[in-house]
N, C-alpha and C positions, 0 to 999 in steps of 0.2 A: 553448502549442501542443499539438494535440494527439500520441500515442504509442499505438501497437501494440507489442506483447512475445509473447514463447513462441510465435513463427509465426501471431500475430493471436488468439491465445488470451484474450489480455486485451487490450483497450485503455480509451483515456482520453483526458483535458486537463486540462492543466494550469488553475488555477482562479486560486490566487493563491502565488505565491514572494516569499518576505523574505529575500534573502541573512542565510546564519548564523542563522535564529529559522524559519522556517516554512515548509513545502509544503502544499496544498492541491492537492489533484486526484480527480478523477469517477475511476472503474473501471467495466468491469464486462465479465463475460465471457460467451464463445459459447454456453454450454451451456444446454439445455432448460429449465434452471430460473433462465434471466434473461429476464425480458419485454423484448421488442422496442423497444430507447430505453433501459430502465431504470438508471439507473447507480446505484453507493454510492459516499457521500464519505470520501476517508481525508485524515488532517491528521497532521503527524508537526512536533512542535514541538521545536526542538533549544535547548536550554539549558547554557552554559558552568556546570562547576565546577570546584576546584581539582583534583580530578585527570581532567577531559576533558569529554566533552559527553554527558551523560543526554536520550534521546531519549523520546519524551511521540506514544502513538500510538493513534490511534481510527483504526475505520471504522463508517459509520453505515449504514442501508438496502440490508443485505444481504440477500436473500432466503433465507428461512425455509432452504428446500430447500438452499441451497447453505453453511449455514453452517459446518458442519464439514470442508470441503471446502476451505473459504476460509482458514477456522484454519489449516491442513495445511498449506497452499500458504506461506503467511505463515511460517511457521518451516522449512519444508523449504527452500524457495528465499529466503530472506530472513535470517531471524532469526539461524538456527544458520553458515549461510556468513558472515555478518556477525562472527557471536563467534569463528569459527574462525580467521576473519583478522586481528582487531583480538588472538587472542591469542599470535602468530604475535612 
């Protein structure tokens, strides 16, 4: 299915889910420097080990202009909320 986020800042769809091993999903967002249609694919592959699940993460055909922007966003709203709460 498709998904909007950050008041329609990003959206997407969903591409393909494997309960517990994989997401696959289009992004891509509103700003000047994403052509009209243009999406990038992210894949976030989760894999069990003995102490929890090491996650495995690409994004592929992000636009030049937007990619440190995209870096930013990736660890501001994602990464570091992520470690903040799994170290909780």
């Amino acid at each position: 299915g498709s998904f909007s986020i950050f008041e329609g800042s990003l959206s997407g769809k969903n591409v393909e889910l494997i309960q517990d091993k994989k997401i696959v999903q289009t992004w891509r967002g509103d700003g000047e420097n994403w052509p009209k249609g243009y999406y990038s694919t992210i894949t976030l592959i989760l894999e069990s080990v003995d102490q929890g699940t090491v996650i495995k993460f690409t994004q592929n055909e992000i636009p030049e202009a937007s990619y440190e922007s995209v870096k930013e966003g990736w660890d501001t709203y994602y990464w570091e909320p992520l470690k903040e709460m799994l170290e909780k």
